[in-house]
N, C-alpha and C positions, 0 to 999 in steps of 0.2 A: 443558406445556399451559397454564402459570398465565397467558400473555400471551393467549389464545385468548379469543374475546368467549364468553360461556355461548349456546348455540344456534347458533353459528358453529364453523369449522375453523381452529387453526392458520395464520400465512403458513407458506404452501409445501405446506401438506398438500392431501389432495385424498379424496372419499368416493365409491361408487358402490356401487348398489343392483339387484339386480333386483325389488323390490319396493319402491313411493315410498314406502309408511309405516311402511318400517323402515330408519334411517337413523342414521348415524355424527356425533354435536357434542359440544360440551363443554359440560361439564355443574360446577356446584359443589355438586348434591347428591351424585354420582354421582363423587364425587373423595375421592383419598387426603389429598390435600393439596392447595392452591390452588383450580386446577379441571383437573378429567379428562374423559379421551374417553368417553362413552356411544354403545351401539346401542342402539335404542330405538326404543319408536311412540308417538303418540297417547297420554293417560294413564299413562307410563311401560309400558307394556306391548307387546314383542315378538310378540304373535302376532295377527297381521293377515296371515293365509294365507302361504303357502311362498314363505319367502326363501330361492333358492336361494346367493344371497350377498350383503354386504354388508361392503365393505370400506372399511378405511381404510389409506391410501396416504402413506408420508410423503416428506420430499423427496428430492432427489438424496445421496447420504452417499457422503463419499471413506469406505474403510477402510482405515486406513493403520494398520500393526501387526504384529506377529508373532502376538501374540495376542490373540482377539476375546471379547469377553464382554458378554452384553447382559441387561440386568436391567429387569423391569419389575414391578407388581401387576396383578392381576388381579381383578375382583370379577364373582363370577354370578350370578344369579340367574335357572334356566333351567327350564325338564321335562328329566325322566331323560334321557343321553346316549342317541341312536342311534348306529348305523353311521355315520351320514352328518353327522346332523342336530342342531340343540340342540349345534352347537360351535362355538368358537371357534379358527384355529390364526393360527400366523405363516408368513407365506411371504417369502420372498427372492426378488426378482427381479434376477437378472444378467442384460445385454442382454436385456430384455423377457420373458425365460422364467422362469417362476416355480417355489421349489422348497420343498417344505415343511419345516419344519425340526424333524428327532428330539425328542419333548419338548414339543411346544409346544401339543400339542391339549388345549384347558381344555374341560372338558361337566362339569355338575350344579354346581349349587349347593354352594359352601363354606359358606356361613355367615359370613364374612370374606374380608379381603383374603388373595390368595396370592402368596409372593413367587415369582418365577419369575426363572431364571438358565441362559440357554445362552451354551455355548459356539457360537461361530460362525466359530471362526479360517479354515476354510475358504473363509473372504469376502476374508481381507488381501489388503490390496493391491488392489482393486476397487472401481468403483462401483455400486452397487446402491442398490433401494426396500426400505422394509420395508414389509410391507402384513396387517394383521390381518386375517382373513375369516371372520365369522360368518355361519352358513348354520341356519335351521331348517325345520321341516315345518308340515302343517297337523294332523298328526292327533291331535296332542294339546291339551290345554285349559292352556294356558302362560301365565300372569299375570304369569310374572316381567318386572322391567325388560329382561334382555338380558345385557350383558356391558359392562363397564367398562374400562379403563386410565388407569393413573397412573402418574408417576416412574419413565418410561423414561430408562437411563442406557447410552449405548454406552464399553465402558470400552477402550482399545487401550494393549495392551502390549509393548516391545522390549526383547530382553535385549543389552545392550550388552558383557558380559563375556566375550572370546573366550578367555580361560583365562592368557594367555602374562605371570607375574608382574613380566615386564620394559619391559610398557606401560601406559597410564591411556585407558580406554576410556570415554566417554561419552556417552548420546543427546543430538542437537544437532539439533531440527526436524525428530524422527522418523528420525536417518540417525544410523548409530557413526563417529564418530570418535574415531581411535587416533592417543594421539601415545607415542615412546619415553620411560622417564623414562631421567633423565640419573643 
């Protein structure tokens, strides 16, 4: 997010709210490093009555890999998790349907950044959004800023070794190729 203007989105990214004065920019107080994504209102403070969501959308991502691993930080500053509410999760969206991913629901304040690390291999080979979704309520008294990200890194991995000691297998733009050694 370091190239993101501070109070702007990312090129390519995209924010929506159900509530105008709780909303998704980048922010360099509100950053691990560089500048990161804040949800936020008014005076750094999220609670300006019930956001039932407010997301951040990023661009189109090939996933090309065997294996997927997506690492980000996280910073909260929230009121106590609900059921519902005072969270943040990630969702996946393949062809437009969105799916939430084991793991990923942050509620309550740490204190610090948290490093967060899912697996997503179930995405290879796809196109998809990643879309954060913070949602809170109105019935508590929430001063915090909201939620953060920083230093999202999508990591994709191929194992290129198909076992057989009498060839030399290598990844070559994502695809094994096998030649005999001689």
């Amino acid at each position: 997010f370091d190239g993101a203007t501070v109070g702007g989105l990312p090129a390519g990214w995209t924010a929506g709210t159900a509530n105008p004065n709780v909303t998704w920019s980048a922010s360099s107080v509100y950053a691990f490093s560089g500048n990161g994504m804040v949800v936020t209102g008014p005076g750094d403070i999220y609670d300006y009555g019930p956001t039932l969501y407010s997301y951040l959308r990023s661009p189109t991502l090939q996933m090309p890999g065997e294996t997927l691993t997506l690492r980000y930080k996280v910073l909260a500053n929230v009121a106590q998790c609900e059921l519902f509410f005072d969270t943040m999760k990630l969702v996946v969206e393949l062809a437009g349907l969105g799916s939430g991913i084991p793991g990923s629901v942050i509620c309550d304040s740490q204190g610090g950044w948290l490093d967060v690390e899912l697996d997503i291999s179930g995405y290879t080979n796809t196109t998809v959004h990643l879309r954060w979704v913070m949602s809170a309520d109105a019935t508590q008294n929430s001063p915090g800023f909201g939620f953060a990200i920083d230093d999202v890194v999508l990591e994709s991995r191929y194992t290129c070794d198909e076992g057989d000691p009498c060839t030399d297998t290598v990844c070559q733009a994502g695809t094994c190729v096998t030649t005999p050694i001689d």
